[in-house]
C-alpha positions as CSV (number, residue, x, y, z in Angstrom):
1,X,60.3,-127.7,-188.1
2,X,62.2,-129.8,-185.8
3,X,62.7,-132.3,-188.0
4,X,64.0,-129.8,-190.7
5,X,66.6,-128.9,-188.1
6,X,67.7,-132.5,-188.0
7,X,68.8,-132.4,-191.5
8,X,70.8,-129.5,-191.0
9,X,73.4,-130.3,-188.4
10,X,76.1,-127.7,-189.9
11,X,73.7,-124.8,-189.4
12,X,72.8,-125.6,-186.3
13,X,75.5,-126.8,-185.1
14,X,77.1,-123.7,-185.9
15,X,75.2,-121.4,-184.1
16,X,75.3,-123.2,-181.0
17,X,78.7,-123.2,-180.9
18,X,78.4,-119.3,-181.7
19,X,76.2,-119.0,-179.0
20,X,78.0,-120.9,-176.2
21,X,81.4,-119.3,-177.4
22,X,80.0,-116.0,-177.2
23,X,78.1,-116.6,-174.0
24,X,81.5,-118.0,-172.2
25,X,83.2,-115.0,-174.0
26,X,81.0,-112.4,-172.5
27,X,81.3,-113.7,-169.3
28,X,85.1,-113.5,-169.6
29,X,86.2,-110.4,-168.6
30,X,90.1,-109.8,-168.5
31,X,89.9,-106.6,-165.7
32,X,92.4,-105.7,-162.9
33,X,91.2,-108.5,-161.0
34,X,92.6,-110.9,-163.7
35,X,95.5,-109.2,-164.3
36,X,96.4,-109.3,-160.4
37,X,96.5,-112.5,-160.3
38,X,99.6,-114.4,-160.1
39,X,100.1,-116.9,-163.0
40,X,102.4,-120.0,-163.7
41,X,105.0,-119.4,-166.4
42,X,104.3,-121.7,-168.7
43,X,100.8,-120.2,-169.3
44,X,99.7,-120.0,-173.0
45,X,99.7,-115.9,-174.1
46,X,96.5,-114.4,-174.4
47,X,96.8,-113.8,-177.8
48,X,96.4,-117.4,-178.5
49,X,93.1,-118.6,-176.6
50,X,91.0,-116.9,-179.7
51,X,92.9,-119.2,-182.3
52,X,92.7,-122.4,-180.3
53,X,88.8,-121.5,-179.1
54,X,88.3,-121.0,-183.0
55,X,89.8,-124.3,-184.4
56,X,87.9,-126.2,-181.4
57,X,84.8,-124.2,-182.8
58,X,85.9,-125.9,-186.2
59,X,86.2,-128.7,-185.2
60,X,83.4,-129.5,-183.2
61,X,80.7,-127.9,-186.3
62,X,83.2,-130.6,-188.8
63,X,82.7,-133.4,-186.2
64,X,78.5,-133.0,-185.8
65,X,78.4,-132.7,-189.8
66,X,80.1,-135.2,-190.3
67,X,78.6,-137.4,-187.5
68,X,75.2,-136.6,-187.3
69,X,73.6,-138.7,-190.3
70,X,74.5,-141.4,-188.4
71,X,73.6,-140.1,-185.2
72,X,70.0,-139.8,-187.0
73,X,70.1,-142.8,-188.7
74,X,71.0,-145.0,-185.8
75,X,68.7,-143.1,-183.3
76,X,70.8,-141.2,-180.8
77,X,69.7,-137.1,-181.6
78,X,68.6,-137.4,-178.2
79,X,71.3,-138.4,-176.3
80,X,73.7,-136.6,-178.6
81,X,71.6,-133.4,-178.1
82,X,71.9,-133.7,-174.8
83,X,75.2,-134.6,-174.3
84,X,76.2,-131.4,-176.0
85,X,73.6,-129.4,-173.8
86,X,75.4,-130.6,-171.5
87,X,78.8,-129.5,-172.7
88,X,77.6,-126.0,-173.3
89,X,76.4,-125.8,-169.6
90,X,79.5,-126.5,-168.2
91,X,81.6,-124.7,-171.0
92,X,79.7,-121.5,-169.8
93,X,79.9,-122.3,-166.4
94,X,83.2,-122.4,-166.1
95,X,83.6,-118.9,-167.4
96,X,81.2,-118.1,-165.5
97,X,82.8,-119.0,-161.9
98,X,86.5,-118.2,-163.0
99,X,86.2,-114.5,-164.4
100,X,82.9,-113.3,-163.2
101,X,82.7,-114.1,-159.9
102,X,86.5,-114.7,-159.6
103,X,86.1,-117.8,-157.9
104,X,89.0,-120.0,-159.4
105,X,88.6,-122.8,-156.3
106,X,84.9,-123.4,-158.0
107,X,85.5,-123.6,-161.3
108,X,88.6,-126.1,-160.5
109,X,85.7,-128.0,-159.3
110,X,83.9,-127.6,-162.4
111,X,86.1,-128.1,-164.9
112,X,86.1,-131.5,-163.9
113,X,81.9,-131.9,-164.9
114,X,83.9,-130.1,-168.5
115,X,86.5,-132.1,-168.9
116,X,83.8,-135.1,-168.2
117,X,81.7,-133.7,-170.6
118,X,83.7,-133.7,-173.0
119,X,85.1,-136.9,-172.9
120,X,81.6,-138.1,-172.8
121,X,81.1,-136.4,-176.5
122,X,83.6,-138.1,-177.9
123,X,82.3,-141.8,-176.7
124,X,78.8,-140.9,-177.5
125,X,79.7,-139.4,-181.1
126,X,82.5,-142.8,-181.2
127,X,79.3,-144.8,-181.5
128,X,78.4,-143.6,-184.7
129,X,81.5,-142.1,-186.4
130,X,85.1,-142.5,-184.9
131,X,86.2,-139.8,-187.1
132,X,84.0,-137.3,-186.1
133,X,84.8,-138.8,-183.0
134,X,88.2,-138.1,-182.7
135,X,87.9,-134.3,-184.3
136,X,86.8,-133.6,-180.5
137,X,90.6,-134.7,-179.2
138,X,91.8,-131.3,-179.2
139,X,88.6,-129.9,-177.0
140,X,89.7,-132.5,-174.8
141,X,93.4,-131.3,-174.7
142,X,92.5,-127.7,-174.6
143,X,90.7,-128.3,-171.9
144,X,93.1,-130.4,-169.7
145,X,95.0,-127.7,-170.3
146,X,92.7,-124.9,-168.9
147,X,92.5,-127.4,-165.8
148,X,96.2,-127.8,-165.3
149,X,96.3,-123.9,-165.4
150,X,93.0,-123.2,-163.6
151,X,94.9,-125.4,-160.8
152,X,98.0,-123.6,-160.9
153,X,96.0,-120.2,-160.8
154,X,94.4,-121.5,-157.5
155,X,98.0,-123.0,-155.9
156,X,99.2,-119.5,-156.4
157,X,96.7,-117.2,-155.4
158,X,94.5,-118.9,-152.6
159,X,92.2,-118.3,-150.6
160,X,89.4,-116.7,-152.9
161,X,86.0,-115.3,-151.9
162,X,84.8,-114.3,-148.2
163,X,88.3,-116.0,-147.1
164,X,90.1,-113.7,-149.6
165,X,88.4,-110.6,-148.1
166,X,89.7,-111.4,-144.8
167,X,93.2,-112.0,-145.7
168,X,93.3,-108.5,-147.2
């Protein structure tokens, strides 16, 4: 069975990506608290996270199919599966400690272990396929991005959490 799954790497590459974009989506709730919050101008619009989220998705399914022959070939499932078990962790993480527990200050912390993360997927997959390799650049970006802005959000609205409560 396992080994079936191998051979499949669109399919399941596919729905884990589903399932981690739909975990860090459901744990992203845009509510008053959100709304409150005082934002840099140069923030993306909302309207455009959905596309961007959706190409990375893309992306990232193109770059395993396209790797992941290789990846079996040469012997690294392991490490690549892990890798991207680790990628998931901290791409639902991050969600996560931003917009459920509307702790900004933490998850500038962790989008470090993301951005890490991914920058780790792209050497690991640059070892068997630069090309599917370098279809994770824009993950990377994107998510350089989200730190730059998850920096700004924290800059601007400090302090968070029991702090927050007693500035109120």
């Amino acid at each position: 069975m396992i080994e079936d799954l191998l051979h499949r790497p669109a399919v399941v590459a596919g729905a884990a990506v589903v399932a981690v974009l739909g975990t860090g989506g459901a744990l992203t709730r845009i509510d008053p608290w959100y709304e409150k919050l005082r934002k840099p101008s140069w923030q993306p619009p909302g309207w455009l996270f959905g596309p961007v989220w959706t190409t990375i998705a893309g992306l990232t399914v193109w770059s395993v199919s396209m790797g992941w022959p290789a990846v079996v070939r040469d012997g690294g499932a392991g490490t690549m599966i892990g890798l991207f078990a680790i990628n998931a962790v901290f791409n639902v993480g991050w969600s996560a400690l931003f917009f459920t527990l509307h702790r900004p200050d933490w998850a500038m912390i962790e989008v470090a272990g993301l951005w890490l993360s991914v920058a780790a997927l792209i050497v690991g997959m640059a070892q068997f396929s630069v090309p599917a390799a370098l279809l994770l650049l824009p993950y990377l970006v994107w998510v350089a991005i989200a730190a730059f802005l998850n920096l700004a959000v924290v800059r601007l609205n400090r302090p968070f959490g029991a702090a927050a409560a007693q500035v109120a």
